[in-house]
C-alpha positions as CSV (number, residue, x, y, z in Angstrom):
1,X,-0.7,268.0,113.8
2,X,2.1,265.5,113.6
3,X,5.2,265.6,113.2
4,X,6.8,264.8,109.8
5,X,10.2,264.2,111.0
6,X,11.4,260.7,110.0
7,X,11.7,257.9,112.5
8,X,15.1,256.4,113.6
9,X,14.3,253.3,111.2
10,X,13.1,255.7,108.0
11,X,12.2,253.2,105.4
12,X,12.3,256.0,103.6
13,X,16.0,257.8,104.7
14,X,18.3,259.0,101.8
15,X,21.6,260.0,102.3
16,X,20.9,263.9,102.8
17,X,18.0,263.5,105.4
18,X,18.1,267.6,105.9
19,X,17.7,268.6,101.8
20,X,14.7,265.1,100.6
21,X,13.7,263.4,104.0
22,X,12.3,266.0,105.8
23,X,8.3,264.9,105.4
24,X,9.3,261.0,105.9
25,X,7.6,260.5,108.4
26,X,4.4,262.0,107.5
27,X,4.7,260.2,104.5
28,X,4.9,256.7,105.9
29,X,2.4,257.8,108.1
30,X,-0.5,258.7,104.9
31,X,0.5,255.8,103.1
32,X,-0.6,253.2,106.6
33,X,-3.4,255.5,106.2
34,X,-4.3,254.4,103.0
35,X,-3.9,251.0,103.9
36,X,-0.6,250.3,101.5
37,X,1.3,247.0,102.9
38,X,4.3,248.0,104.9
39,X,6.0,245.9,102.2
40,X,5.9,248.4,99.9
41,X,5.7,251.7,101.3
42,X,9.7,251.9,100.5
43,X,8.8,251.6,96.7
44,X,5.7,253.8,96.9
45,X,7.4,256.0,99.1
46,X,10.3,256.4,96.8
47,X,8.6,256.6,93.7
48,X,6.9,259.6,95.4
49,X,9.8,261.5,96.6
50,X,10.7,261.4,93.0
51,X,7.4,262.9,92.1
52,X,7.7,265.6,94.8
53,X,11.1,266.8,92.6
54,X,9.3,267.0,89.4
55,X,6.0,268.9,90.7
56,X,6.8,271.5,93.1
57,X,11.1,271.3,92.7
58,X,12.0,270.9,96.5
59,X,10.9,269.5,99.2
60,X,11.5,272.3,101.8
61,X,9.4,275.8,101.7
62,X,10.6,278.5,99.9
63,X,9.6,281.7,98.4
64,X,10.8,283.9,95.5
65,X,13.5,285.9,97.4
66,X,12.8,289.3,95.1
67,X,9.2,289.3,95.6
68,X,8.1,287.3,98.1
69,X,5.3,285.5,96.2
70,X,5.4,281.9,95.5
71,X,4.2,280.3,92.0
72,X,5.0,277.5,89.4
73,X,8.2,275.8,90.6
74,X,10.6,275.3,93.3
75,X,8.7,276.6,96.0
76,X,7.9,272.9,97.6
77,X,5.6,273.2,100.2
78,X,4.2,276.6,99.3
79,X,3.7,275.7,95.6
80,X,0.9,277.1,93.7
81,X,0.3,276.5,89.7
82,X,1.2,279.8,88.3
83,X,-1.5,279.5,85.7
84,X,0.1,279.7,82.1
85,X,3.6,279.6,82.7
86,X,2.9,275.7,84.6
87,X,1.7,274.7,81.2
88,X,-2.5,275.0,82.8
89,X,-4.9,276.6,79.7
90,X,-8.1,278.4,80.8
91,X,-10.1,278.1,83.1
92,X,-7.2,276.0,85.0
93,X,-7.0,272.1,85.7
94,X,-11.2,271.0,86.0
95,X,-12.0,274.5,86.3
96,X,-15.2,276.2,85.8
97,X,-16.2,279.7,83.9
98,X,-19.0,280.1,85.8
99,X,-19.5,282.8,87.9
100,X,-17.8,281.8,91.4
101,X,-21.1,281.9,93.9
102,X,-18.6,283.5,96.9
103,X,-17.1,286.0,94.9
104,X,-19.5,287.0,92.1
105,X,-16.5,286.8,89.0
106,X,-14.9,284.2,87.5
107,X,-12.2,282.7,89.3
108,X,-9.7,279.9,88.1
109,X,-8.0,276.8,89.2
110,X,-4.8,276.0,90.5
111,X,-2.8,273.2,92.0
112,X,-1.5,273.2,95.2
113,X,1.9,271.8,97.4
114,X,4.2,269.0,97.3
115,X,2.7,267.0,94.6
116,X,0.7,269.9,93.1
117,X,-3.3,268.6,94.4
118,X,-6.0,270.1,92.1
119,X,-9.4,270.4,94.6
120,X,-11.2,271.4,91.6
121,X,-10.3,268.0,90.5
122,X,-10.6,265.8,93.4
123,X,-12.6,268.0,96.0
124,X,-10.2,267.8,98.8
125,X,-9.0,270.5,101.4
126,X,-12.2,272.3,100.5
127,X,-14.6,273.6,103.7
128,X,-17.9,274.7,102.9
129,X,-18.1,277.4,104.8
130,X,-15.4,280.0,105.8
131,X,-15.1,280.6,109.6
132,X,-16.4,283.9,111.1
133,X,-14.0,286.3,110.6
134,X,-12.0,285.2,107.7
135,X,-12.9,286.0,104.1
136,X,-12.0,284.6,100.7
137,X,-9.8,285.6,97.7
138,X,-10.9,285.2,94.5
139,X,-8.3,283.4,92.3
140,X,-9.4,285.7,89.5
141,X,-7.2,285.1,86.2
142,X,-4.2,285.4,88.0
143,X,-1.4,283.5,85.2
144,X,-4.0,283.5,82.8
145,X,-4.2,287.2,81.8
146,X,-1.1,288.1,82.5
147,X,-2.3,289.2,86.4
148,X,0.5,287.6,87.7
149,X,0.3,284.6,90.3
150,X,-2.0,284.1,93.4
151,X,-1.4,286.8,96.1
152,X,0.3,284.6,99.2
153,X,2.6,285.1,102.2
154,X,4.5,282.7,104.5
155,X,2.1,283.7,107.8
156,X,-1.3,284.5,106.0
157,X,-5.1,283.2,107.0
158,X,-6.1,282.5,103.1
159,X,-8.6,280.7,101.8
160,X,-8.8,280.9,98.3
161,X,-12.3,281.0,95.7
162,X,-12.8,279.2,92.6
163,X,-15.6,278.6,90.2
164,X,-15.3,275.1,89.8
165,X,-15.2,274.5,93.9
166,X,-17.1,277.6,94.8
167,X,-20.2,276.0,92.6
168,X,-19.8,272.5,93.6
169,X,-17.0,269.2,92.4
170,X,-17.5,265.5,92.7
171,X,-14.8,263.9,95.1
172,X,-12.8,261.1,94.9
173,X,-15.9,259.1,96.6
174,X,-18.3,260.8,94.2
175,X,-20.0,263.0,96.9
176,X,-20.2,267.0,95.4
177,X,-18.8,269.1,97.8
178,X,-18.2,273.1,97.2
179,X,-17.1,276.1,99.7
180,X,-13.4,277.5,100.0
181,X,-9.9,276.1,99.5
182,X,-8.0,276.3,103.0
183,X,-4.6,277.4,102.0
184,X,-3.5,279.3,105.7
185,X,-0.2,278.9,105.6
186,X,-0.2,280.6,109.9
187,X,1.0,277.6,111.6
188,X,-0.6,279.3,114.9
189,X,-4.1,279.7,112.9
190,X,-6.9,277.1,115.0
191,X,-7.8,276.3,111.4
192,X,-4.0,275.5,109.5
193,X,-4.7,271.2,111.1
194,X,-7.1,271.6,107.9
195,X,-4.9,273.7,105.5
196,X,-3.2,272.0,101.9
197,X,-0.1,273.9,103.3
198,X,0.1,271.8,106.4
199,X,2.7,269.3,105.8
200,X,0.6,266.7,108.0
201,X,-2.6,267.1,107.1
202,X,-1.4,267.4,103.2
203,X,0.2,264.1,103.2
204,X,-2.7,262.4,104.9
205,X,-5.1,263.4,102.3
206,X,-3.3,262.7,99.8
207,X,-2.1,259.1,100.8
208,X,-4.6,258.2,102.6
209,X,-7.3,259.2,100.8
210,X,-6.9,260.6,96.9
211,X,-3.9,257.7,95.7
212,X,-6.1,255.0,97.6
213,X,-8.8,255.7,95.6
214,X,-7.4,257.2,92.5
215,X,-5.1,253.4,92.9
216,X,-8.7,251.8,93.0
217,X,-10.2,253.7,89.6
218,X,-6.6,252.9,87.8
219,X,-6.6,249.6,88.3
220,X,-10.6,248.7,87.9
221,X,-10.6,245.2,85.6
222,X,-7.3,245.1,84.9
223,X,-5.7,241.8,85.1
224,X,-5.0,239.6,88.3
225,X,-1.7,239.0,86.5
226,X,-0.5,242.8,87.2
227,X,1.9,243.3,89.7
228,X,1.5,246.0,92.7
229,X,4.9,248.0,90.8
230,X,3.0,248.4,87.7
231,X,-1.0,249.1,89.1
232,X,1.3,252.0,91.4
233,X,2.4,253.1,87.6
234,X,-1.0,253.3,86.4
235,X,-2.4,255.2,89.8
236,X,0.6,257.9,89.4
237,X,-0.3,258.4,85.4
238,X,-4.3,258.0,86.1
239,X,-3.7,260.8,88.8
240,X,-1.3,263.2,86.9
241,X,-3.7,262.6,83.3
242,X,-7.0,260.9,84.2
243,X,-5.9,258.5,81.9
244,X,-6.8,254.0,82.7
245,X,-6.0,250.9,80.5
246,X,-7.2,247.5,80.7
247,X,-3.7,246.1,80.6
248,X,-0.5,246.6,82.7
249,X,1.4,248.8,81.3
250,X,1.1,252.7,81.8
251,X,-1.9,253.9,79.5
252,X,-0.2,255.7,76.6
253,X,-0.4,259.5,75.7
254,X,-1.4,262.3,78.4
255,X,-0.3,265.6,78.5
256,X,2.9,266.4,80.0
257,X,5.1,264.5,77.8
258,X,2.7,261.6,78.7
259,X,2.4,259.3,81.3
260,X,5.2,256.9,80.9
261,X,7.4,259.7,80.2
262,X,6.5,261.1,83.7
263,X,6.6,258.1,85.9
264,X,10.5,257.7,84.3
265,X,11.3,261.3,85.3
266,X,9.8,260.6,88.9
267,X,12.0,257.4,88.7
268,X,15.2,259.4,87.3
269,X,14.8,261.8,90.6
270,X,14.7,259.5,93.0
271,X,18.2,258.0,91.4
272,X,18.8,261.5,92.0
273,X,17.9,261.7,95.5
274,X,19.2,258.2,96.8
275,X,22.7,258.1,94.3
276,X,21.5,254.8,93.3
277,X,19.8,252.8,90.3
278,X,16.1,252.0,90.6
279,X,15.8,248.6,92.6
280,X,12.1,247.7,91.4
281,X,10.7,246.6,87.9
282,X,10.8,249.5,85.6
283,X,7.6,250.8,83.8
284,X,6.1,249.7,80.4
């Protein structure tokens, strides 16, 4: 897969390239994807940097140095919801507790990477059938009976089983897919170009396909009068809630401290990031 170092013109560079601008370029590269004007991909861009910060806590890989495992925050790349303690009830975020079909128990939902995607919400990252030779693991209740958090390593072949994906979602295109979460985080692995740990292939999904669309279902009727600062607002809040409004301003409520409360912390990190106040129109 590509690259994700930033180009020598980073519309995206900060003033610490090595701690927040190490996935620029993969980033500008999913948001053309998605077909965002070039315009604004330092706005978008920024406002997702910010977002990175408040849903995974870096934006370079890391591990829990006493144990090795990685779950709930600070772990960047290699985030996985930790069940309870990330603030998820039973069975997880869209979860299911049915009987998984690959594993025979009940397994439950987590979120996954940089900006913490939910395939049992949006049915991405999913292949429907596991390659000859690899097997599944069954997310089980791990974080949600005190089981602890998913079983993971730096260098592993993973693919992970839940209930809701295992017996079928409805993506973003609202085609029902089901099989296995790729989560191989073996950068040497023939099937990691398809893995929600690859940096790449992550941020191609993700911009080019799940906040395209998710941008599309925000924004359905509102008014021709919204600008493209505010319909980005709603996309974040109708991606982190599932939560639309008919007028321009971020739809009110949603878990999380709410919506508007979340697209100001996003906002507040990348101040953080860049050592500089926020140069677009602020939410409302």
């Amino acid at each position: 897969m590509a690259d994700c170092s930033p180009a020598a013109d980073d519309p995206l560079a900060s003033s610490n390239p090595g701690l927040y601008d190490v996935y620029d370029g993969c980033i500008v590269a999913g948001l053309e994807a998605g077909g965002f004007a070039a315009s604004n991909i330092p706005f978008i861009g920024g406002l997702l940097k910010g977002e990175v910060l408040e849903e995974s806590g870096a934006f370079t890989p890391s591990v829990d140095m006493n144990t090795g495992d990685c779950g709930g925050w600070n772990c960047g790349m290699w985030a996985i919801s930790a069940g309870k303690p990330s603030g998820d009830s039973a069975p997880g975020p869209c979860g299911s507790s049915a009987t998984d079909l690959l594993t025979g128990q009940v397994d439950m939902s987590h979120s996954y990477g940089l900006l913490q995607d939910t395939p049992a919400c949006e049915g991405t990252f999913i292949m429907s059938q596991l390659p000859a030779g690899y097997t599944c693991t069954g997310t089980g209740t791990y974080g949600y009976s005190g089981s602890g958090i998913l079983p993971f390593s730096t260098s592993d072949r993973y693919f992970y089983c839940e209930s809701a994906v295992g017996n079928g979602v409805m993506n973003l295109t609202g085609q029902m897919v089901k099989g296995a979460i790729n989560a191989i985080t073996d950068s040497t692995d023939p099937y990691y170009k398809l893995s929600i740990f690859n940096p790449a292939y992550y941020f191609l999904v993700h911009l080019g396909y799940s906040l395209p669309n998710e941008y599309k279902q925000a924004n359905m009727g509102v008014p021709s009068s919204c600008s493209s600062f505010t319909m980005m607002y709603k996309a974040i809040a109708y991606w982190l809630n599932g939560d639309a409004s008919m007028g321009c301003s971020v739809p009110s409520g949603g878990g999380q401290g709410g919506n508007l409360q979340y697209i100001q912390t996003c906002i507040a990190n990348y101040q953080m990031i860049y050592g500089k106040t926020w140069p677009y129109p602020m939410p409302m």
